[in-house]
C-alpha positions in Angstrom: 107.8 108.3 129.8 104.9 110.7 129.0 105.1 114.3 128.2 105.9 115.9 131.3 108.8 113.5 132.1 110.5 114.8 128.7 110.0 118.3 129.3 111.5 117.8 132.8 114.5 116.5 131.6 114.5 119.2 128.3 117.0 122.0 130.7 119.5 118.6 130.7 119.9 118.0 127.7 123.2 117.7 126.4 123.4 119.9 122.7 125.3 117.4 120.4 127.8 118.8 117.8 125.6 117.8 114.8 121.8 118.4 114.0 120.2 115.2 113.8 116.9 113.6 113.2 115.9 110.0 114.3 112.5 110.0 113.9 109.2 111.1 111.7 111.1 111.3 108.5 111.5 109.0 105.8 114.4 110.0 104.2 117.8 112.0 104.8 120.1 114.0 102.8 121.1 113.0 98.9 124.7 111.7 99.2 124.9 110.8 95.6 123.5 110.9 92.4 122.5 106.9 92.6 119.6 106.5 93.0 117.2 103.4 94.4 114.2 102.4 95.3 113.4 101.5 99.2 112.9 97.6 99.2 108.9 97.8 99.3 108.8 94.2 99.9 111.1 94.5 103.0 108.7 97.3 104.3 105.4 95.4 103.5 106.9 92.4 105.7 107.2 95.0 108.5 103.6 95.7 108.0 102.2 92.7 107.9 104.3 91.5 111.0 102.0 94.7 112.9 99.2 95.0 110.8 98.4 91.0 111.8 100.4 91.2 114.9 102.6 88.1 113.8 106.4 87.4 112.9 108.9 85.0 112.1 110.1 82.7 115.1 113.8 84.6 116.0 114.9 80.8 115.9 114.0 80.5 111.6 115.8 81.2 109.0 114.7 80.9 105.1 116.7 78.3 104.8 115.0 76.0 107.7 111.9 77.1 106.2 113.1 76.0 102.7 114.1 72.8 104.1 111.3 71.6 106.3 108.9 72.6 103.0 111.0 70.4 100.6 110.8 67.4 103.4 107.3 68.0 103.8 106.7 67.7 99.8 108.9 65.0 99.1 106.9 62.8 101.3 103.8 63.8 99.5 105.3 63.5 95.8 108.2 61.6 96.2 109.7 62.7 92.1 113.6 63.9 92.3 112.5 65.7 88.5 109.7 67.6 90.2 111.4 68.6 93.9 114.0 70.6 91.1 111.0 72.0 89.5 109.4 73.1 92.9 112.9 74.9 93.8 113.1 76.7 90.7 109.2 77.7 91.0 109.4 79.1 94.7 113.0 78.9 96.3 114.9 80.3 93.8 115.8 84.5 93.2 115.7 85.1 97.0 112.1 82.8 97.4 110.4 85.2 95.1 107.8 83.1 94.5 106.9 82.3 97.7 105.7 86.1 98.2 103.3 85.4 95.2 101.9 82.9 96.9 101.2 84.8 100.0 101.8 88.4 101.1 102.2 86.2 104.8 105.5 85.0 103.4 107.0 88.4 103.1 107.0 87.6 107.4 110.6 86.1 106.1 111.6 88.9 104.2 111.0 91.4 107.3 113.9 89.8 108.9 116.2 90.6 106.3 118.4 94.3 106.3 117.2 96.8 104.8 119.1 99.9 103.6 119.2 103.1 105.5 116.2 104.9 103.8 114.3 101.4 103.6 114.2 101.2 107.8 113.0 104.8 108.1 110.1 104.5 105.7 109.5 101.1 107.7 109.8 103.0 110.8 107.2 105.3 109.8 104.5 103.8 107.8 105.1 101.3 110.7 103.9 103.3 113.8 100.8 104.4 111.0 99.9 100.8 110.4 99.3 100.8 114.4 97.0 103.5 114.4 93.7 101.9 114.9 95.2 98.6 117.1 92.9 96.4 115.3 94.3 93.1 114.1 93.7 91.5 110.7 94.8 88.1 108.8 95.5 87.4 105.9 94.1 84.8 103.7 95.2 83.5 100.1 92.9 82.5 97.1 93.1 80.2 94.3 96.0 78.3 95.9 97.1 74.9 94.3 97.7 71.9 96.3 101.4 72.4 96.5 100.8 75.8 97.7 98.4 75.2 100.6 101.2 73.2 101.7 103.6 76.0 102.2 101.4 77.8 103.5 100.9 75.1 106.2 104.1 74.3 107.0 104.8 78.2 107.4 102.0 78.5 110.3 104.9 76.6 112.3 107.2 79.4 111.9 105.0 82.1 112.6 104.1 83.2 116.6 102.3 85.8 117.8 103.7 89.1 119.2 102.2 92.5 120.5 103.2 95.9 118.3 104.5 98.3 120.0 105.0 102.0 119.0 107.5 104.2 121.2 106.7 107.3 118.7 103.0 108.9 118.9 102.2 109.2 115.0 102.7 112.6 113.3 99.8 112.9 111.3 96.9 111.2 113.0 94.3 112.0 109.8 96.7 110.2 107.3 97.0 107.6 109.9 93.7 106.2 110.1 93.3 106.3 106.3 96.6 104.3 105.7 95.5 101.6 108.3 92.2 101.4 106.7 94.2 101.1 103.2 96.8 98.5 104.1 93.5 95.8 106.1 91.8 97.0 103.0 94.9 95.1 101.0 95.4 92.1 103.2 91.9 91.1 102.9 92.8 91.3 98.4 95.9 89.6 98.5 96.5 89.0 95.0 96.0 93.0 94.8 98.3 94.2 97.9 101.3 92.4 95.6 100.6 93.5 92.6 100.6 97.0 93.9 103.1 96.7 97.2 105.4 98.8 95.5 103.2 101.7 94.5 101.3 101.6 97.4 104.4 102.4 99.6 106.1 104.8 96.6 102.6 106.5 96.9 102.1 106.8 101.0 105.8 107.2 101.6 105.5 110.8 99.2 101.8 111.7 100.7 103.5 111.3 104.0 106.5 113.2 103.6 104.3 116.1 102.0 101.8 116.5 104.3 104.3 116.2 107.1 106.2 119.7 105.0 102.4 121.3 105.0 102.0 120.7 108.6 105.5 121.1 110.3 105.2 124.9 110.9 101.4 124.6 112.0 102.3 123.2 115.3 99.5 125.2 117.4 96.6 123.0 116.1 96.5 119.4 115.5 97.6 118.4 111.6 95.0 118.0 108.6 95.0 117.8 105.5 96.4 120.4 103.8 95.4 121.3 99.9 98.0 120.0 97.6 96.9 120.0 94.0 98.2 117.3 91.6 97.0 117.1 87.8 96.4 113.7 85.5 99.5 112.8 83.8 97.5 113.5 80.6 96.1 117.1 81.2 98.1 120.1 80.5 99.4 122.5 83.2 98.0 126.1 81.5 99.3 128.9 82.8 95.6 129.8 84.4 95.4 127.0 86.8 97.6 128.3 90.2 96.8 126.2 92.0 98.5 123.4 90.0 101.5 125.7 89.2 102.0 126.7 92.8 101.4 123.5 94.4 105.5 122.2 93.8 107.2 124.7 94.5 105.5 125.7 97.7 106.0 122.3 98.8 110.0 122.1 98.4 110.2 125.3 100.5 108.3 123.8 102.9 110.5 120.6 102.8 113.0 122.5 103.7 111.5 123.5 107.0 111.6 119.7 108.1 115.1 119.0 109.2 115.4 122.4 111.4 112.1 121.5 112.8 112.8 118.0 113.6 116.6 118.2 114.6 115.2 120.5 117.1 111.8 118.3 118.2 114.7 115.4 119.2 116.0 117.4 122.2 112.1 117.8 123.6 112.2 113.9 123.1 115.2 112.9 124.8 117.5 111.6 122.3 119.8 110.1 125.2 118.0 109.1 127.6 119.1 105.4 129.1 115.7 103.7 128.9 115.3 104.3 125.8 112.7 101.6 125.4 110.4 103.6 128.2 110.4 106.8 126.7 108.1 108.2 124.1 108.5 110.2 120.9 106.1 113.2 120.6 105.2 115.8 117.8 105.5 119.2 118.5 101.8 119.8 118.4 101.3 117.5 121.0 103.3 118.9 123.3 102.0 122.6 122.3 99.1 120.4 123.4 100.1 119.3 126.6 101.2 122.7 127.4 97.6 124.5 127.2 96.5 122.0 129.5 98.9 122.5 132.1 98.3 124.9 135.6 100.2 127.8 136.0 102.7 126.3 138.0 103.6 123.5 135.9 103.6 126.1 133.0 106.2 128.1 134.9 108.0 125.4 135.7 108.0 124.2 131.6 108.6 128.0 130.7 111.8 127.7 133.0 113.0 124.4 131.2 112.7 126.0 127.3 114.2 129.2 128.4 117.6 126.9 129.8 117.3 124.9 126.8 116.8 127.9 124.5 119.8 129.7 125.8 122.5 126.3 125.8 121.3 125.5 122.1 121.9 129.2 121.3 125.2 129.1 122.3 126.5 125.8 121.3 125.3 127.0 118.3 127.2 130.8 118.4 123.9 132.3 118.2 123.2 135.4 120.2 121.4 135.1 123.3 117.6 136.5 123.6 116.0 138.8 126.1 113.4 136.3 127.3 111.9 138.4 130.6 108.4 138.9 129.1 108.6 135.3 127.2 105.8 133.0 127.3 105.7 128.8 126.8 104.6 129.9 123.1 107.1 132.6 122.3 109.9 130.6 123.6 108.9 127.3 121.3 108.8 129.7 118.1 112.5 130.8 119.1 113.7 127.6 119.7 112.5 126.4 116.3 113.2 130.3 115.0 116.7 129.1 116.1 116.7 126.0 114.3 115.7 128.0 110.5 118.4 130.2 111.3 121.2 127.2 111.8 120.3 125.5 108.7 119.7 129.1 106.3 123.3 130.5 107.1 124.8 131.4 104.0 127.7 129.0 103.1 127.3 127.1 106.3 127.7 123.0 106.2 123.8 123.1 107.8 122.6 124.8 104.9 124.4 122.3 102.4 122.9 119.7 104.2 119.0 120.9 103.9 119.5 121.3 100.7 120.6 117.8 100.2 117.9 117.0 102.2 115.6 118.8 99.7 117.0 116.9 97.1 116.8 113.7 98.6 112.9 114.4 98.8 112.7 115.6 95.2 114.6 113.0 93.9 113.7 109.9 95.9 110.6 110.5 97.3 108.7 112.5 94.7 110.0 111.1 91.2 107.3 109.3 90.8 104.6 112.3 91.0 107.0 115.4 89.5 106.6 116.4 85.8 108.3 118.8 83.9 105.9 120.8 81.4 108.6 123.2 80.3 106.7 126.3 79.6 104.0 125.2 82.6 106.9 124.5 84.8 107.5 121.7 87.1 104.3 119.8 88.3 102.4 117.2 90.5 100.9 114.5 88.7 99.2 111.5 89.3 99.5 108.8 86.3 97.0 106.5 85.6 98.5 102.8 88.3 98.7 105.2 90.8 94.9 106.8 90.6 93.5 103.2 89.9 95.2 102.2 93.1 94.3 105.5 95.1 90.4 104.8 93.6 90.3 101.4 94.8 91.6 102.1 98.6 89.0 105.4 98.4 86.5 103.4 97.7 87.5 100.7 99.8 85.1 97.9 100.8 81.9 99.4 99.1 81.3 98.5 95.2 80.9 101.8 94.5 81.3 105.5 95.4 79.7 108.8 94.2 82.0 111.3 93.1 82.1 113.7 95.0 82.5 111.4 98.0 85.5 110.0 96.4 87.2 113.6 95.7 86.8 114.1 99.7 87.9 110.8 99.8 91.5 111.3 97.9 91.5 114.9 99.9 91.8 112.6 103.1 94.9 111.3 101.9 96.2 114.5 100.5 95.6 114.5 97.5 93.5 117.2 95.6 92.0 118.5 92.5 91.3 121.7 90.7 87.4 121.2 89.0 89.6 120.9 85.3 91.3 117.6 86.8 87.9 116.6 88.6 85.9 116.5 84.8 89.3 115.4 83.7 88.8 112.1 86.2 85.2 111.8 85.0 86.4 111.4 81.6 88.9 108.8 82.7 86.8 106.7 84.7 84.3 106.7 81.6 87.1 105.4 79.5 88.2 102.7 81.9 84.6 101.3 82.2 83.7 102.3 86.2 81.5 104.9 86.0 78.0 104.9 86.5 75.8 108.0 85.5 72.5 107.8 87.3 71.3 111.4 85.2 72.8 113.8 83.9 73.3 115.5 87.4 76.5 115.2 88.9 75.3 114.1 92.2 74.6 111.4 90.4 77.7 110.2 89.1 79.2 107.0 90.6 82.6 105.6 90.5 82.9 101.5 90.7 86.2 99.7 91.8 88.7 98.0 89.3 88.6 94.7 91.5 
């Protein structure tokens, strides 16, 4: 179902008790203070299953997998002593070592459950690893004998399939880049797992905080918003605003993402029967769609918000709104309007659940590039794994890339940097070993990859 169908069916739509968001975020409210780490290598399965447009026959298990590998050595080496060492070396901890061997393996890991939070990272980084439809393989180095063997027998597990994506992506501009990233990954195997985890730690947070820049800039298609993040190293002087403010402005605008999207499910229709025929839109798309649309389909659209306006008004004990002299774009803003005031009423359950939500984000999704300076206040960094790994995907398949390219580069992605962290970067590539200076002008500065 396209656009139009959904806004048809938007007057119908039956206001549920609860606020509740099924899709474009990653994570949900902070129900305790436990806290874990999505299963990266569950979620890397998932993109290589769409990323090479393959997957695990629904018929396999590990276990058949395990067994018809074991059968298919044993007939090669026939040594009791040696089958026990080839268990311990690849079968054992869960087949750990089989995902060493290949990233393909982690096929079989994809069709084990995830937690909660694990499925909606998959979920999303899923529908971005779709975003250019191209298909890639992957193909393992330096294997041994025993290891080309596995690799073998697992081809007979392994069919094709077609991905499918029932949800339009978000963010379009991070999108592209991420597919580029992940074929860019599978085609340096060895590199993809030594760096699965911080490769889905670092998307999952770029993500999440470019989705909290966009969310309220639903007239115009998302970009990359500035979002200024500092070397681990550098200091966070009191001067520098745009690294002060850069935190702080993006929790308040985290906490505009559950009202928004609690309130984007009803234009998707969260109940409707054929689920599997109907499509998941952002709000800019149907903001979009709207502009496009004659007068008398905008009237008829106009009439639809205004119906759904007033019902989630009042199952929500809001008062009603005049709405004579409305238009398609005033009527949007109170619907969303609506949605801030739900979840900002002081004392209300909605408001303790944003600010869970918040701290979910904080805590989950952004521990791993928040520093406290004390007197400079809280922070965005980036530590050194994480900008040797951001490098190498902005540089991507070329050997090297001048600087200035690169910085426009990591602003694709959404990450940015204040001219003090740029000359702080130059230094750090110098001291790593992959920086060429051409001259002394910095046009002429060139940054090489790490593999």
């Amino acid at each position: 179902m396209g656009i139009q169908e959904n806004l048809s069916a938007l007057a119908s739509q039956k206001i549920k008790e609860k606020n509740f968001v099924n899709h474009y975020l990653t994570f949900r409210q902070q129900r305790s203070n436990r806290l874990s780490d999505v299963d990266a290598l569950c979620i890397a399965g998932h993109l290589i299953s769409i990323i090479t447009a393959k997957r695990v026959d629904s018929k396999a298990t590990i276990d058949k997998f395990i067994n018809a590998s074991k059968q298919r050595l044993s007939d090669k080496i026939g040594d009791s002593d040696f089958e026990a060492l080839l268990h311990e070396m690849y079968f054992e901890n869960d087949v750990k070592g089989l995902y060493q061997v290949s990233p393909e393996f982690l096929l079989l890991k994809k069709e084990g459950v995830g937690s909660v939070n694990t499925k909606h990272v998959s979920s999303v980084l899923g529908g971005m690893a779709n975003a250019r439809q191209t298909q890639t393989s992957i193909k393992s180095k330096g294997n041994n004998f025993l290891e080309a063997e596995l690799v073998e027998e697992f081809s007979s597990f392994v069919i094709d399939q077609q991905p499918s994506n029932e949800v339009f992506n978000y963010l379009p501009f991070l999108a592209e880049v991420f597919s580029d990233d992940l074929t860019f990954l599978c085609n340096h195997p060895n590199y993809l797992m030594q760096n699965v985890s911080s490769f889905i730690n670092l998307y999952n947070f770029l993500y999440s905080a470019q989705l909290a820049l966009n969310i309220k800039s639903w007239r115009v298609q998302p970009s990359s918003k500035p979002l200024f993040f500092i070397l681990d190293t550098e200091r966070a002087s009191t001067e520098r605003t745009h690294v002060r403010d850069a935190l702080p402005a993006l929790v308040d605008r985290v906490a505009d993402l559950f009202p928004y999207l609690s309130a984007l499910e009803y234009f998707n229709q969260p109940d409707a029967k054929d689920s599997d025929e109907t499509m998941c839109y952002p709000l800019w798309m149907y903001y979009e769609y709207l502009n496009s649309c004659d007068d008398e389909l905008k009237t008829e659209h106009l009439a639809g918000f205004s119906s759904f306006l007033n019902a989630y008004r009042d199952a929500r004990k809001r008062e009603p709104l005049n709405l004579d002299q409305a238009d398609i774009e005033d009527v949007i803003s109170s619907i969303l309007k609506t949605a801030d005031e739900i979840f900002t009423q002081p004392r209300s359950s909605q408001l303790t659940v944003n600010r869970k939500v918040v701290l979910a984000f904080e805590n989950e999704v952004a521990r791993h590039f928040i520093q406290n300076r004390r007197r400079g206040g809280r922070v965005l960094i980036i530590n050194q794994d994480y900008l040797l790994l951001l490098t190498n995907l902005a540089i991507g398949n070329l050997e090297k890339l001048q600087f200035q390219k690169l910085i426009e580069e990591f602003k694709k992605r959404g990450v940015w940097f204040d001219q003090q962290s740029q000359q702080a970067l130059i230094e750090f590539y110098e001291r790593v070993g992959n920086l060429d200076r051409m001259s002394d002008s910095g046009d002429a500065v060139y940054v090489r990859k790490t593999i």
